[in-house]
N, C-alpha and C positions, 0 to 999 in steps of 0.2 A: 380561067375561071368562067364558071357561065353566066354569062348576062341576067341581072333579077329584074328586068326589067317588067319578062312576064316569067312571071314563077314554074319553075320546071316541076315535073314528077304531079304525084297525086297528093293534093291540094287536097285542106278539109273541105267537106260540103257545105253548102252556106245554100238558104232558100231564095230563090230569085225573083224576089219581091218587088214591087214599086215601093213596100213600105220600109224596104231595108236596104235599096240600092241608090247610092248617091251621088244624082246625077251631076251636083254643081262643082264633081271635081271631075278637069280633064284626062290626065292622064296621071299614070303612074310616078313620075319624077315631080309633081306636084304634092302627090302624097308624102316623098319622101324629104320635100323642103319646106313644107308648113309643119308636118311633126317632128322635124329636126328641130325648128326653130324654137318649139319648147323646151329645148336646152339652155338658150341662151339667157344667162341672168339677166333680172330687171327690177327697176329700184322696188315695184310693190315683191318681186319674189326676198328679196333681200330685208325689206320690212319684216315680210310676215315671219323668216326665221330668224329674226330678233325678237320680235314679240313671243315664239314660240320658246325659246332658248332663256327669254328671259322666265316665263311659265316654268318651265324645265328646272329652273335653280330655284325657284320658291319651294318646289317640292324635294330637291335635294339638302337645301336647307333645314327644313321640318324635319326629313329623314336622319339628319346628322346630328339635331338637336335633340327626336325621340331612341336616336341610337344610346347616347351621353346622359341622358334624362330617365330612361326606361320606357315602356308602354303604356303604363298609367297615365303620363299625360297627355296621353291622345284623348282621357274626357269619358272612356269606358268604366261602366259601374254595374257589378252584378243587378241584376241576369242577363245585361245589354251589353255582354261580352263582342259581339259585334255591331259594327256601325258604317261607314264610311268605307272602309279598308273592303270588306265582302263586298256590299253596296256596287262598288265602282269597279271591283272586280268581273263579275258578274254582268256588269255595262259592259264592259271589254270586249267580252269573252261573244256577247249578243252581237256586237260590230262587225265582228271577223264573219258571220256566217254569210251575211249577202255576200263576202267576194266568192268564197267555195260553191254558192247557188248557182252563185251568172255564171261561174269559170265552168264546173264540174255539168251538174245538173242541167243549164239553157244550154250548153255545148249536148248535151246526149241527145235532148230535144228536138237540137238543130234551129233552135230559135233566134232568128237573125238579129235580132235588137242588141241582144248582148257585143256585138263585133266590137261598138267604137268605144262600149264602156265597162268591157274584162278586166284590162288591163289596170286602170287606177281601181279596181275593186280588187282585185288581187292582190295588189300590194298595200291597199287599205285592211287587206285580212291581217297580213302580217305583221303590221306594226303595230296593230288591236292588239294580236296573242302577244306580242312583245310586250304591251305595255299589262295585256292583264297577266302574266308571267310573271310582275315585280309583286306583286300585291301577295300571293301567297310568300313570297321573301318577306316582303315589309310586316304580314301580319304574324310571325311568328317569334320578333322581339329581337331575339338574337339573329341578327341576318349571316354570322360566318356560320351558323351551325346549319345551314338551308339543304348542306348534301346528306342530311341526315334523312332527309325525306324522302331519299331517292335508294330503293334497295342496291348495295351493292354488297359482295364479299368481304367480310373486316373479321380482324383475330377475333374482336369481342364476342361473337356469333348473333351481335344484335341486328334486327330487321327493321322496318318501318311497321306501325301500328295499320294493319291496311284496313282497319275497319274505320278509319278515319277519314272523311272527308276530304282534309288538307291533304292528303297522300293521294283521292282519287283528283283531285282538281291537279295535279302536279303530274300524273298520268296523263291525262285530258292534254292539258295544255301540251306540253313535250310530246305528244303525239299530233298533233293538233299544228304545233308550227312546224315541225318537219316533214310533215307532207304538203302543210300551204307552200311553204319555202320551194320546195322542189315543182312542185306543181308551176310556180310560177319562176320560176329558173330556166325550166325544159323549154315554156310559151315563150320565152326571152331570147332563147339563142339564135333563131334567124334575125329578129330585128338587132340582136346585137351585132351581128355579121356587117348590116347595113349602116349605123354607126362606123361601124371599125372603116370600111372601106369611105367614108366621107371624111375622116381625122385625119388631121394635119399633124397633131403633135403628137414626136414618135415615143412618148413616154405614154399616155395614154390610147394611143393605138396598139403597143402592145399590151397593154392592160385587156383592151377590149377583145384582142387575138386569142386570150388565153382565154377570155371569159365564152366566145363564141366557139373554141372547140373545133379551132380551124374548120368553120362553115362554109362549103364552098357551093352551096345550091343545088348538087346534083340529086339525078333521080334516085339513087340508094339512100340520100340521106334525108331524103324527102318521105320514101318509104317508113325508116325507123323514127323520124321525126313521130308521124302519124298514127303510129304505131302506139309508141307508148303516149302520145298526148292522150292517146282514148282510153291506154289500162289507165292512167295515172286519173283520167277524169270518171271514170268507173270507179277507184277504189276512193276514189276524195267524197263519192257522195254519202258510204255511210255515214262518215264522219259528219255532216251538216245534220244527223237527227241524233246522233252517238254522243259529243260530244257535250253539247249543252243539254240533255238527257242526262248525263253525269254530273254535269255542275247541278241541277234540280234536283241530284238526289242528295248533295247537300239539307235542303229542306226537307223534301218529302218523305225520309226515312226518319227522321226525327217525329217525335209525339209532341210538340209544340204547336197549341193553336194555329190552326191558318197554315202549317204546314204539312202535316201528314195527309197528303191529296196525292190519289195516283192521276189527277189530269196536267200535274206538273211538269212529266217531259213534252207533250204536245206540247201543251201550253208557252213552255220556255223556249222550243222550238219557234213557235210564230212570232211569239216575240222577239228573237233573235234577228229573224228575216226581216222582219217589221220596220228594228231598229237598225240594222245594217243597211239597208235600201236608203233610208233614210240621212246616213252619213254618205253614202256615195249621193246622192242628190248636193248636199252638203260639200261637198270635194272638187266634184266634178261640172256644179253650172259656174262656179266662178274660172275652172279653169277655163269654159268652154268660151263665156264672157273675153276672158281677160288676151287669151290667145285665139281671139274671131277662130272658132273651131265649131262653128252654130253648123257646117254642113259638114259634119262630122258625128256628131252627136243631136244630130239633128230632135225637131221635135215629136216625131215617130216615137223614136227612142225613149224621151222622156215620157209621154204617152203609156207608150206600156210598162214602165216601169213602174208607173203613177197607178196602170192597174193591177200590179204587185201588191203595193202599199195599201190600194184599198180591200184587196183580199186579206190581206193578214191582217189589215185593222180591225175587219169582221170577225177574225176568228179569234184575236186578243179579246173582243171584246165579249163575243159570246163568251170565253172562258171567263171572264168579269163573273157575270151574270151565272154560270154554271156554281162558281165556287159560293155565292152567295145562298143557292139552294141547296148545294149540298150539305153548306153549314143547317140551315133553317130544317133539312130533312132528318140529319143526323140525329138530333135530338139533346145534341151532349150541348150543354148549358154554356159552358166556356166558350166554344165556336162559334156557339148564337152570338155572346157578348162582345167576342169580338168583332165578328163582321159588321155589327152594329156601332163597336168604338171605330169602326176603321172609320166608318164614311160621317158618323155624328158626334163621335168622341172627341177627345185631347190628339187627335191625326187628322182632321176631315179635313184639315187646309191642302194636305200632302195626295189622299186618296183622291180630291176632287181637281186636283192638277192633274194626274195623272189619269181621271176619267176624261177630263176636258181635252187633252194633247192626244190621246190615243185612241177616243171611241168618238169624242162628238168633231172635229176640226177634221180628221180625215174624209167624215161623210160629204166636205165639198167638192171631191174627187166623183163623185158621180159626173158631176159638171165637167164634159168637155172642154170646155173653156176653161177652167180653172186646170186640170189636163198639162194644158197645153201654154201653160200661164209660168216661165219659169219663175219670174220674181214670187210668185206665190207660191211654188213648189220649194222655192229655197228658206221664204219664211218657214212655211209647212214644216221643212225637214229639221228646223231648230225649236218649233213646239214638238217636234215627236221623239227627238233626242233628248229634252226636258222631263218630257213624261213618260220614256222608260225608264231615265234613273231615279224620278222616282215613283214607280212602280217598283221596283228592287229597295227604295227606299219603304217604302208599304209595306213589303212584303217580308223585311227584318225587323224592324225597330218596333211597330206596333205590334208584331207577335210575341217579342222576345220579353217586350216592359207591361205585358199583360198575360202571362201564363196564368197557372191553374190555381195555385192560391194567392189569394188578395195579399197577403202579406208581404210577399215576392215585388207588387206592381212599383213600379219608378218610371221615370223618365230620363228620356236622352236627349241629350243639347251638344251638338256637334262639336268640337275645340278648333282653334285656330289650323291647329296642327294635320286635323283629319281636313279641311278645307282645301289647308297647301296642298295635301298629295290629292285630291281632284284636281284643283285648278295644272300641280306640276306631271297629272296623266295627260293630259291633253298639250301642255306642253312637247312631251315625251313625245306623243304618237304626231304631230303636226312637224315637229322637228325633221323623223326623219323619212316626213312623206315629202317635206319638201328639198331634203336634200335627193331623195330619190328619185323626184321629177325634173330634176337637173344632171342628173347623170346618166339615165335610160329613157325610151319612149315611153310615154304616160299613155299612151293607144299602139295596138297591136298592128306596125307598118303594113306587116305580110297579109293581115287579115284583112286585111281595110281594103287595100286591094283587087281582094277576092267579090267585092262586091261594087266594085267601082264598072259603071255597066262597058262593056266588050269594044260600045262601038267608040267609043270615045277611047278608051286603053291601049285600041289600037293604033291610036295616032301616038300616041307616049312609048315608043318603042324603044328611043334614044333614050332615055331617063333609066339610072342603075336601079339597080335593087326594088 
């Protein structure tokens, strides 16, 4: 087998920066025994998926009680046929796009920031589409009847309704996680190769054997490695403007105040990125914390990531301010009224969260220092995951409980029921990023690597993989 010490064949390109090469690590066999070491359990990883698992059963719970009980007690009352269930869907579905940006898109770029923090964004994509995956289940009542939605050949010659929403959101998704999945399988298999050849125990070393695809470093497979990481990161980028483009047309095809807006798929786009960056912030400083990995994910890193955040803040926010004029321009009396209820109405507690989290807190990011400040980037990143859900809270419930005749108008007060399955989404998706950062590397061994500078690498010759 050939030695990984220094990577054989053609290697991706990576730009040879001082702001993305990391000098405080020696060699290569250093790389592969600090990111090992994020394997090993520890009482806070053990904590947190108890907490997470316990999450997880509050929302199973709800689900077995609205299974037994029916839908109505989720607390929905015409014409606020949705609430919670879309809401949080829709959040999900916004999470998963930062991994496809940094993986797909910073990789075509060549933008070297993305190296030490692909890898926990990629698999933060995946367990998003997982957990927004449940939510078209859960909101359709009967959850054994859910393969109804999905066209296949049956005697009865029935199909799925495709003018429906729920059928394109089922599309989306199921396209959506099998190419994140893969996408982040193919980036997996040399560093799985380096696991396999560090395991001791021959039960999961041949686990690891099969999952690496017998990786043995040579230049041929280094070749088709490269190969397809590039089609795979080529065809993964429509998908970051395709897919949540789809879920917004949920709203925007419908003639409901506040949502027949064609600014809806940009709009749900930025938003997306917006709030995806914002949970890898959220993921990724505590692990960088908790397993001393600060020259790894160094503050560079965080830096540019911070001037992501503040680009899409601008462009959420101008989209704010767009949709309020085009109601004011339209002319049509219902639009005015509502943009008006949104921010002064029976909702202004909800819209002015969601202006404060997402337009006015991010403008501290101009400041360098705040930059470069993680404790306040991880604050940051829990007021801007508050106020995009509810921004998707804004942008259902006050439309829905204020349509076009006054006779129709009601209110929505969440039920205990729609609660659990938020609090047990986040269960779900934290569960199993944490069992996943114990069984694979949470950062990209091979790529890390690549940018570990030459003259020092080459003292690290003895070190495998």
């Amino acid at each position: 087998m050939a030695t990984m010490a220094e990577p054989v064949g053609p290697m991706r390109p990576n730009i040879p920066s001082a702001d993305i090469q990391l000098p405080a690590i020696k060699d290569f066999e250093q790389v592969d025994n600090e990111i090992a070491n994020t394997l090993k359990p520890t009482k806070a990883w053990f904590l947190g998926l108890m907490v997470a698992v316990g999450c997880m059963l509050i929302g199973a719970s709800a689900w077995t009680f609205q299974v037994y009980a029916g839908l109505g007690n989720a607390g929905y009352v015409p014409p606020v046929m949705w609430g919670v269930y879309i809401i949080t869907f829709v959040f999900w579905v916004g999470i998963g796009h930062a991994g496809t940006l940094i993986s797909a898109i910073l990789y075509l770029f060549r933008a070297g920031f993305r190296t030490t923090i692909y890898r926990a964004s990629e698999a933060m994509t995946v367990f998003a589409v997982m957990t927004a995956g449940l939510f078209p289940i859960i909101h359709i009542g009967r959850p054994w009847k859910f393969f109804w939605l999905i066209p296949y050949p049956n005697w009865r010659l029935l199909w799925p309704n495709f003018k429906s929403p729920l059928v394109w959101d089922v599309f989306a998704i199921s396209t959506y996680l099998t190419i994140s999945t893969t996408f982040l399988y193919i980036g997996l298999i040399p560093d799985i190769a380096v696991i396999r050849d560090r395991e001791k125990n021959p039960t999961r070393k041949l686990i690891l054997s099969i999952l690496s695809l017998g990786w043995k470093n040579t230049d041929r497979e280094w070749r088709h490695f490269t190969r397809a990481y590039l089609f795979l990161a080529a065809f993964s980028t429509p998908l970051v403007l395709s897919v949540h483009s789809v879920v917004s047309f949920d709203f925007a095809m419908a003639l409901t105040p506040g949502w027949h807006a064609t600014i809806f798929p940009p709009y749900f786009v930025a938003g997306a990125i917006f709030s995806g960056f914002a949970m890898v912030w959220t993921i990724l400083i505590p692990i960088r914390k908790w397993w001393k990995l600060e020259h790894y994910v160094t503050l560079n890193h965080l830096d540019a990531t911070a001037k992501v955040v503040l680009f899409t803040s601008l462009v959420v926010g101008c989209a704010y301010l767009v949709e309020f004029w085009v109601a004011w321009y339209s002319g049509v009396k219902p639009e005015q009224e509502y943009f008006w209820n949104r921010v002064f109405g029976e909702w202004w507690w909800s819209a002015w969260i969601m202006l404060i989290c997402n337009m006015v807190l991010p403008l501290s990011l101009f400041s360098q220092k705040l930059r470069r400040n993680t404790a306040w980037l991880f604050i940051l990143s829990i007021f801007i995951n508050i106020g995009m859900w509810f921004e998707r809270f804004v942008i259902v419930v006050p439309s829905l409980s204020h349509e076009f005749e006054p006779w129709q108008w009601t209110t929505y007060v969440p039920s205990w029921i729609d609660m659990s399955f938020l609090i047990g989404s986040f269960g779900w998706f934290f569960m199993w990023f944490l069992l996943f950062i114990k069984q694979l590397p949470v950062m990209a061994i091979i790529e890390v690597k690549e940018i570990v500078p030459a003259r020092r690498a080459a003292a690290g010759q003895g070190g495998h993989h």
